[in-house]
C-alpha positions in Angstrom: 15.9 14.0 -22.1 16.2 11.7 -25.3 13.4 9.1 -25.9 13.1 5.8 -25.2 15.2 2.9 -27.3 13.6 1.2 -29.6 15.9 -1.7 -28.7 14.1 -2.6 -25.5 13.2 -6.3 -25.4 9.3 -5.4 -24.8 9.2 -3.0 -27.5 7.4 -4.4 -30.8 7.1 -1.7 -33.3 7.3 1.6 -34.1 4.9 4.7 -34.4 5.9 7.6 -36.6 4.4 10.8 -35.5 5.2 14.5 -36.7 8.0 14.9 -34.3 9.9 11.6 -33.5 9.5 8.1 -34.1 7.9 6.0 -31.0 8.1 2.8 -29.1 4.9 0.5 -29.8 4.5 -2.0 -27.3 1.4 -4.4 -27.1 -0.6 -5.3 -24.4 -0.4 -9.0 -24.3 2.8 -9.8 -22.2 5.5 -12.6 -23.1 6.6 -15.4 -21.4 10.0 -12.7 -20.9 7.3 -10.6 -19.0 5.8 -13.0 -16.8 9.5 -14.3 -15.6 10.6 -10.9 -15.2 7.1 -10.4 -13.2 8.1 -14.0 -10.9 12.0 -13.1 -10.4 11.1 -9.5 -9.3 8.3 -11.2 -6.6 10.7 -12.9 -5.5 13.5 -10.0 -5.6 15.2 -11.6 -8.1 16.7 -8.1 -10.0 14.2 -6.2 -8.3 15.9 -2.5 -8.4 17.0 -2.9 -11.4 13.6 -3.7 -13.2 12.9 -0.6 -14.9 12.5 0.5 -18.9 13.7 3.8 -20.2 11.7 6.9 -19.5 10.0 8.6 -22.0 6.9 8.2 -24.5 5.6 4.9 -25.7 2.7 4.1 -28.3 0.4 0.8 -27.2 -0.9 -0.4 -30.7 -1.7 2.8 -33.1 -2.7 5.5 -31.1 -3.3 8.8 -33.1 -3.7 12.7 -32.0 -6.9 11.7 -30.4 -5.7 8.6 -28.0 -5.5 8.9 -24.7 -2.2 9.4 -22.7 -1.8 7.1 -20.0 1.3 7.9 -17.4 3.1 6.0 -14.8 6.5 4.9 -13.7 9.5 3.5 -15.3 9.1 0.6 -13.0 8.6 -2.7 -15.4 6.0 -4.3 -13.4 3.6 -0.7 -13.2 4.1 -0.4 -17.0 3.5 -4.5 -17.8 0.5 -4.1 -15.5 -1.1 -0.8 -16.9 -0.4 -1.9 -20.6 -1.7 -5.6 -20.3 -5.3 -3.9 -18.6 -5.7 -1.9 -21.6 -6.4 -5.2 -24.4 -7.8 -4.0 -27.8 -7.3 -0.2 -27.2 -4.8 2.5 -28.8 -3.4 4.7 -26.3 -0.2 6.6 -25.6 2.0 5.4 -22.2 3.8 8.5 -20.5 6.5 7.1 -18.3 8.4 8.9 -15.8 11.8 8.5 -14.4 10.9 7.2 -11.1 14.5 5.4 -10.5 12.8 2.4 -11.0 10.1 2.5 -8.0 6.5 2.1 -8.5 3.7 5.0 -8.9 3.2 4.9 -5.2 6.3 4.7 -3.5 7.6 6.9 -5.7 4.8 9.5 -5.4 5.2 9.7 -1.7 9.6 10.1 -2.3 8.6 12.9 -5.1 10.3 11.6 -8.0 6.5 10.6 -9.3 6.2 14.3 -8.8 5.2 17.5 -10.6 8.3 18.8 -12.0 9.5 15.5 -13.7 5.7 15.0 -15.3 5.9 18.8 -17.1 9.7 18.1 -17.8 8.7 14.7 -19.8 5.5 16.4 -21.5 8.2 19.0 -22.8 10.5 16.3 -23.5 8.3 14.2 -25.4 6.8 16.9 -27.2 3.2 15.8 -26.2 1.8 18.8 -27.3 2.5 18.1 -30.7 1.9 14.5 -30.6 -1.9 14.6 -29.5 -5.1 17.2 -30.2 -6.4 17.1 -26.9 -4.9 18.4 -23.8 -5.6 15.4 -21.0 -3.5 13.1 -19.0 -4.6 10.2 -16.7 -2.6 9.5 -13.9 -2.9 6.9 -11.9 -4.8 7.8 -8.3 -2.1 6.6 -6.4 0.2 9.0 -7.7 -2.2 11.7 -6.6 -0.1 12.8 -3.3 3.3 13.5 -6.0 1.1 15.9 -8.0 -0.2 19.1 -8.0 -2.8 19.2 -11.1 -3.0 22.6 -10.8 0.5 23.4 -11.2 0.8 20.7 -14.5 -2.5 22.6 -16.1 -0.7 26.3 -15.3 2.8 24.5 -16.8 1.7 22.1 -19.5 -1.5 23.1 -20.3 -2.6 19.6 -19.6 -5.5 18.9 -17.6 -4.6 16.0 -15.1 -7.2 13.6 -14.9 -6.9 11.0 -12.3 -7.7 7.6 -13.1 -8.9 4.4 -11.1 -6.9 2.7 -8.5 -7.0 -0.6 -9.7 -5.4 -0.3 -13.7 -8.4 -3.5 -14.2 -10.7 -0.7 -13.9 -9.3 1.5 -16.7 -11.4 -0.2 -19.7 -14.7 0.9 -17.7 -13.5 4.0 -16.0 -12.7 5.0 -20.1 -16.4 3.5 -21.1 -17.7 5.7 -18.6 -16.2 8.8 -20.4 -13.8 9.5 -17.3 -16.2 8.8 -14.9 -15.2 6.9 -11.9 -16.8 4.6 -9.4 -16.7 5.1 -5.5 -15.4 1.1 -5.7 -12.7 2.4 -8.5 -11.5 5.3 -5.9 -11.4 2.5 -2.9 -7.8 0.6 -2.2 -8.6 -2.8 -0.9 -5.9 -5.2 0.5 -7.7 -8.6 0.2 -5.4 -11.5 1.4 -4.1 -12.4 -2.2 -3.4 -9.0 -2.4 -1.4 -9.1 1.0 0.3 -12.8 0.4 2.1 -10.8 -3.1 4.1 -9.0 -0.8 5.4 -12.0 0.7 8.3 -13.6 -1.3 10.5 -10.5 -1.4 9.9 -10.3 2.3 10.7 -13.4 2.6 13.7 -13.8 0.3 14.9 -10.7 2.1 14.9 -12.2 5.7 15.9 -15.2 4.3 19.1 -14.1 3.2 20.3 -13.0 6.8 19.1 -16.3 8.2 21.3 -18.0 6.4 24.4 -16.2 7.5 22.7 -16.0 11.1 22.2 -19.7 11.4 26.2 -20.2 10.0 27.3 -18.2 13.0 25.0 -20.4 15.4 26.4 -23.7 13.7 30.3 -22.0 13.9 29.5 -20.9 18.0 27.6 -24.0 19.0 30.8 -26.1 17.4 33.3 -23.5 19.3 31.2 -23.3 23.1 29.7 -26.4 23.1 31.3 -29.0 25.6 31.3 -31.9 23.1 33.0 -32.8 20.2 33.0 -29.4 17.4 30.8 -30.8 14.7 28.7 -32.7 17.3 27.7 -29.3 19.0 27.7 -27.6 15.5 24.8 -29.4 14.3 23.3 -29.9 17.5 23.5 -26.0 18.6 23.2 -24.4 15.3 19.9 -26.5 14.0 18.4 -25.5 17.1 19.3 -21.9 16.7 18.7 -22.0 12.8 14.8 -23.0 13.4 14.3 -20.3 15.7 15.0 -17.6 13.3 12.8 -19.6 10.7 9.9 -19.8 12.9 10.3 -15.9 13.5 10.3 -15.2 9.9 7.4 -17.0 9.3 5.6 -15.7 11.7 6.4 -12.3 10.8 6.9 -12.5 7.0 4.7 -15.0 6.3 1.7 -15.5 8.9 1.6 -11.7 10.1 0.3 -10.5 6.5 -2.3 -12.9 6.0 -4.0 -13.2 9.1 -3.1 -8.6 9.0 -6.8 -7.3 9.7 -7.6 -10.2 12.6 -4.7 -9.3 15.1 -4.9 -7.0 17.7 -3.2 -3.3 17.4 -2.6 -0.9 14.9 1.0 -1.1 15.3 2.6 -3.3 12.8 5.3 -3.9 15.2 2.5 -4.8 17.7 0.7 -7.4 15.2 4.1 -9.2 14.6 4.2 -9.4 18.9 1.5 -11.1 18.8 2.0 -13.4 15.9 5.3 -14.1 17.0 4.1 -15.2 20.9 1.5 -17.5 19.2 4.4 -19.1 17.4 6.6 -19.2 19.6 4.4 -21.1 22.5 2.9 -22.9 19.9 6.7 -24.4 18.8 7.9 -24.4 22.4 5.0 -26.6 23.3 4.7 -28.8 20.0 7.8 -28.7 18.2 10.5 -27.8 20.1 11.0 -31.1 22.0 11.1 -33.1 18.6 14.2 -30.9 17.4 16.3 -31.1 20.5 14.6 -33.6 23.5 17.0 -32.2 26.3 16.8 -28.2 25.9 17.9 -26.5 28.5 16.0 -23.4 30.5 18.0 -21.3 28.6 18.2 -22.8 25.3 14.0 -22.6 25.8 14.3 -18.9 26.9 16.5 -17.6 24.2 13.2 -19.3 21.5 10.8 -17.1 23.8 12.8 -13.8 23.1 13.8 -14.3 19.9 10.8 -15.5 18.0 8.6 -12.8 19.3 11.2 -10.3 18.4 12.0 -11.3 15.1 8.8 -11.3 13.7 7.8 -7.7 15.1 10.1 -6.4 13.3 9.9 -8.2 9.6 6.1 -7.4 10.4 7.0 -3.5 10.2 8.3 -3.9 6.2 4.2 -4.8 5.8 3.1 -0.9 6.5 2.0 -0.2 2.9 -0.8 -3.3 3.4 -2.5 -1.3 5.2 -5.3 2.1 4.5 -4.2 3.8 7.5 -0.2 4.0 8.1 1.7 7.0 6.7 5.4 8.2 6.4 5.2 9.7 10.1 3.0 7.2 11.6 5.7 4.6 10.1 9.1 6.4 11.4 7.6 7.1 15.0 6.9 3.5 15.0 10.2 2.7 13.9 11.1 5.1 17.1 10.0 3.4 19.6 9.5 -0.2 18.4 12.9 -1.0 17.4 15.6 -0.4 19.8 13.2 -2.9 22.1 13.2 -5.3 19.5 16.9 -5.4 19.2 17.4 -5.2 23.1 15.0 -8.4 22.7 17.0 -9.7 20.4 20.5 -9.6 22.7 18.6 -10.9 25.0 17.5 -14.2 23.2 21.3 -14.3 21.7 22.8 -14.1 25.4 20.6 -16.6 26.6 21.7 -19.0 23.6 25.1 -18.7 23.9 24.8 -18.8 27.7 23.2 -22.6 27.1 26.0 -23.6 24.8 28.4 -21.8 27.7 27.1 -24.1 30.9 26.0 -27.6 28.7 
């Protein structure tokens, strides 16, 4: 395991120790930080945001500082190093193939055996006097602390949820809060999940709502771009209106639907949509739809929102890796035999018009 370049774009110095020269970094982010921060919201690059593994000094931490670790996921290490302002520390960051603390704790590769491997790696041992590590709490289910301690010889120490609370979780000489140990998933919190959700569906709209314009143009009993923009418009706004309501309105309004399915909240959502755009807005895009044109909104709506609605699990204090597959189970093949459904009553009203 080599350390990390000092060529990274973030990096802004160097720090000499005894055994190798390390990467400072500061904690007041660029405007290069921030855009990378926006693009990967909106999924712009957002597997391939990551920064090389390894050791990194914020400011001029000595043998005393305290080591920090997380992953080699940009926007964890932007976030933990711009809640630590004024403060010298060392940042331990694991090869987490780019994912965040959490995520990756619950794959494994924020896991024990990569956390001793870059200790040894580093040379930590050499680096600092003390023999403490804070990890982030979420990473907690990757780690056996007992097993680091027996390996290392460093004592894992688990920090607060929220990196905001480091400063006073530090203050407090390691102490933390039951509010520091609590994970909260306010609305704002919720709604920054949405653009890459979003983007994401987005993307297969588009090629979705190509093939309505190219069948509408083919089955339709008028002239080819006539039915094209008549047909595929009308099909196009469907899918929209299910990906808002499952991508969009399903994750705000989370704790207030019924269920404790995800799958089940997005039903819902999608059913108050869809009535709501049948009954308001459906007339305005197309005055003459047909029963089946009307019938194809009601299956597919409702359908496509339950399932963007099930990418929304980690919003939640109460879903785990089990809970999500058997969800998966038996919520998906019904929303794809929904989904047939709604697409065989669409192209059956572009068949008989």
């Amino acid at each position: 395991m080599s350390p990390p370049s000092l060529k990274q774009s973030f990096v802004s110095g160097v720090v000499h120790t005894s055994v190798s020269a390390v990467p400072q970094v500061k904690s007041a982010l660029t405007w290069r930080d921030h855009l990378g921060t926006i693009k990967v919201r909106w999924g712009v690059n957002r597997m391939n945001y990551t920064l090389e593994p390894g050791l990194y000094a914020l400011k001029n931490p000595d043998e005393k500082a305290p080591v920090f670790v997380t992953a080699n996921y940009k926007l964890s290490f932007d976030r933990l190093r711009k809640s630590l302002p004024g403060r010298n520390a060392w940042i331990l960051v694991l090869d987490t193939d780019g994912v965040n603390v959490w995520c990756a704790a619950g794959k494994g590769s924020f896991g024990t055996d990569e956390l001793v491997q870059r200790i040894e790696s580093a040379n930590l041992a050499q680096v600092v006097s003390h023999r403490e590590i804070i990890l982030p709490q979420l990473g907690g289910p990757g780690i056996a602390s007992l097993q680091v301690k027996k390996r290392s010889g460093f004592k894992a120490v688990y920090g607060p949820i929220r990196s905001e609370d480091l400063p006073a979780f530090m203050d407090a000489d390691l102490k933390a809060t039951p509010s520091m140990r609590q994970k909260t998933f306010f609305i704002g919190e919720r709604a920054a999940l949405i653009p890459v959700e979003l983007v994401s569906a987005l993307k297969y709209a588009l090629m979705l709502t190509f093939a309505f314009f190219i069948l509408g143009g083919i089955f339709g009993a008028d002239q080819f771009w006539f039915n094209a923009l008549n047909a595929g418009i009308f099909g196009g706004i469907t899918l929209f209106m299910g990906i808002f309501a499952g991508a969009v309105l399903t994750p705000l309004l989370l704790p207030w639907l019924p269920g404790r399915a995800f799958a089940l909240k997005g039903l819902v959502m999608g059913l108050i949509v869809g009535s709501a755009f049948l009954l308001f807005g459906s007339s305005a895009i197309k005055g003459n739809a047909t029963l089946l044109e009307t019938a194809s909104q009601f299956f597919l709506i409702p359908a496509v929102a339950a399932f963007l609605a099930m990418n929304f699990t980690g919003a939640s204090t109460y879903t785990s890796l089990s809970g999500v597959r058997k969800e998966m189970k038996w919520a998906v093949p019904p929303e794809i035999g929904t989904v047939i459904i709604g697409l065989g009553f669409w192209l059956g009203s572009q068949l008989v018009s």
